[in-house]
C-alpha positions as CSV (number, residue, x, y, z in Angstrom):
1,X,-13.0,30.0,5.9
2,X,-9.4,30.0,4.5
3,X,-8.2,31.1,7.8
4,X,-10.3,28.3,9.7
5,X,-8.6,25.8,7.4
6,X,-5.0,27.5,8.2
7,X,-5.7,27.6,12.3
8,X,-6.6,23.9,11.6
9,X,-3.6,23.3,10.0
10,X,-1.3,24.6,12.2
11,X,-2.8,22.6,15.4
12,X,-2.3,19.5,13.1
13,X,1.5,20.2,13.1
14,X,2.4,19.5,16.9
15,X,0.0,16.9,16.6
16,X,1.7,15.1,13.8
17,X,5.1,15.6,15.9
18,X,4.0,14.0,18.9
19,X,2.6,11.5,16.7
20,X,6.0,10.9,15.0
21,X,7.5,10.8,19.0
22,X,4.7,8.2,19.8
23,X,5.8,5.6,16.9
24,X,9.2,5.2,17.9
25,X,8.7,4.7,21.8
26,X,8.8,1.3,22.8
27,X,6.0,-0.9,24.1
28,X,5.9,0.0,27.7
29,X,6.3,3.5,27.1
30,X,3.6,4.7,24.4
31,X,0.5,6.6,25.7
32,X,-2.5,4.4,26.2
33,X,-3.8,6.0,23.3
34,X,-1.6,3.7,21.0
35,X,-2.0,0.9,23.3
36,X,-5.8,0.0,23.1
37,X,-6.2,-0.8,19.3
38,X,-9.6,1.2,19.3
39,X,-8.4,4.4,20.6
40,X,-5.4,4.2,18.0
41,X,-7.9,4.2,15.4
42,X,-10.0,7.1,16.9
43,X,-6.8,8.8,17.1
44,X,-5.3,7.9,13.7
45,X,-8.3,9.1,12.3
46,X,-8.5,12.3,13.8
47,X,-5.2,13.3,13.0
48,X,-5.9,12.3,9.5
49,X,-9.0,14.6,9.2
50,X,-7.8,17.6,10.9
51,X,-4.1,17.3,8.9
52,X,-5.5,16.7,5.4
53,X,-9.3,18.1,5.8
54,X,-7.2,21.3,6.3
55,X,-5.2,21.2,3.3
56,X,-7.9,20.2,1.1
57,X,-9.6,23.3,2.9
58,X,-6.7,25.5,1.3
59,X,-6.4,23.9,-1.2
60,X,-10.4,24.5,-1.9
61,X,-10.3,28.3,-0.4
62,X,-6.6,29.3,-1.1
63,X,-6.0,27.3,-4.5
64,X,-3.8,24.6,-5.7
65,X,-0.5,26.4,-5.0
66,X,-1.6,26.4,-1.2
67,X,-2.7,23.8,-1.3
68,X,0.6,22.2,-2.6
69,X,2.6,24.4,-0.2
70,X,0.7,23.1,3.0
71,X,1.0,19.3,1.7
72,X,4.4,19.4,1.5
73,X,5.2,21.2,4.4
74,X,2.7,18.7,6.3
75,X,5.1,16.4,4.7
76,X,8.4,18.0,5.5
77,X,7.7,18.3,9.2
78,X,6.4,14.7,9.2
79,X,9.7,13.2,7.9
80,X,12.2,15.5,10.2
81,X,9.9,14.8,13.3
82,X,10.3,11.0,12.7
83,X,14.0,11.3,12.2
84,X,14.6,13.5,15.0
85,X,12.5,11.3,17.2
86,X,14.2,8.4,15.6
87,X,17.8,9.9,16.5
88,X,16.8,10.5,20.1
89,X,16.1,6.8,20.6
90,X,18.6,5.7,19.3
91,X,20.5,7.9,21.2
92,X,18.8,6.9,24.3
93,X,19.9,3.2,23.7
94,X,23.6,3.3,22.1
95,X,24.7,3.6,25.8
96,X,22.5,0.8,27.3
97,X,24.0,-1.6,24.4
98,X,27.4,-0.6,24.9
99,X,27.3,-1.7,28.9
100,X,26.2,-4.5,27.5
101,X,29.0,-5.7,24.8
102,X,31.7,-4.0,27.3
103,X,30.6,-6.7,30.1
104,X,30.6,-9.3,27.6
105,X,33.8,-8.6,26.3
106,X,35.1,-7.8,30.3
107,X,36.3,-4.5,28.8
108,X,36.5,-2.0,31.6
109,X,34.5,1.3,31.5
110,X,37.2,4.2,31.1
111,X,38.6,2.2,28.0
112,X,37.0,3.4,24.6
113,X,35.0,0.9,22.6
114,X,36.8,-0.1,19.7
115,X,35.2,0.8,16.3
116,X,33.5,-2.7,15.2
117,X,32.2,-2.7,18.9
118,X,30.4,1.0,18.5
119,X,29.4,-0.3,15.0
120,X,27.9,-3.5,17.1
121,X,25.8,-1.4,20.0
122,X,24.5,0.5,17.1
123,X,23.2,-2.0,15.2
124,X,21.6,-3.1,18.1
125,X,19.8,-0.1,19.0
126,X,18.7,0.4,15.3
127,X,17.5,-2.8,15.5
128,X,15.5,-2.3,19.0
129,X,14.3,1.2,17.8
130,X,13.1,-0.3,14.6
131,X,11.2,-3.4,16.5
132,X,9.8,-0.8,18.9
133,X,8.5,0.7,15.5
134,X,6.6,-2.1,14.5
135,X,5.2,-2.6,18.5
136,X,7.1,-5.6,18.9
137,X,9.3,-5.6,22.3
């Protein structure tokens, strides 16, 4: 049984990852999975019952320590998949906000943004990353 509970555990990983990938996509882009509110409850609880159903499965047939391990590496990978994720947006819309401020200010293109400016486009694509978190566009 305990390695039933590991086999599960280790599906629930890329799972979790394309999870974390899914909550930081914007509006228009997420999967219609996180779209209709039903089928984002189906899926939520899913994901819940195969992640932690399977550590509570080691944790049953492998012990506490297992059990512990698993948690926190279900946690671990959670946490760097939404930063990475998080990173790669944010990377995907530093350059979209700095066309913008650079034909606000008229600045031409082969000039380099000044500091405060770079500091400006990233705030703004924290702050559009952040709203695409909460599924507002």
């Amino acid at each position: 049984m305990l390695i039933t509970f590991l086999v599960l555990f280790v599906i629930s990983l890329p799972i979790l990852v394309y999870h974390k990938y899914c909550t930081v996509l914007d509006v228009w882009e997420k999967p219609p999975a996180f779209q209709n509110p039903l089928l984002r409850m189906a899926y939520g609880l899913m994901r819940l019952l195969i992640a932690w159903g399977s550590v509570v499965g080691i944790w049953y047939f492998g012990g506490v320590i297992a059990g512990v391990i698993a948690a926190v590496i279900y946690l671990l990978v959670g946490t760097v998949a939404l930063r990475m994720c998080y990173q790669k947006q944010l990377l995907k819309w530093i350059p979209t906000f700095e066309k913008t401020i650079r034909k606000e200010d008229h600045l031409p293109d082969d000039v380099p943004l000044p500091p405060a400016l770079k500091q400006q486009a990233l705030s703004l694509a924290t702050a559009a990353v952040n709203r695409a978190m909460k599924g507002e566009s």
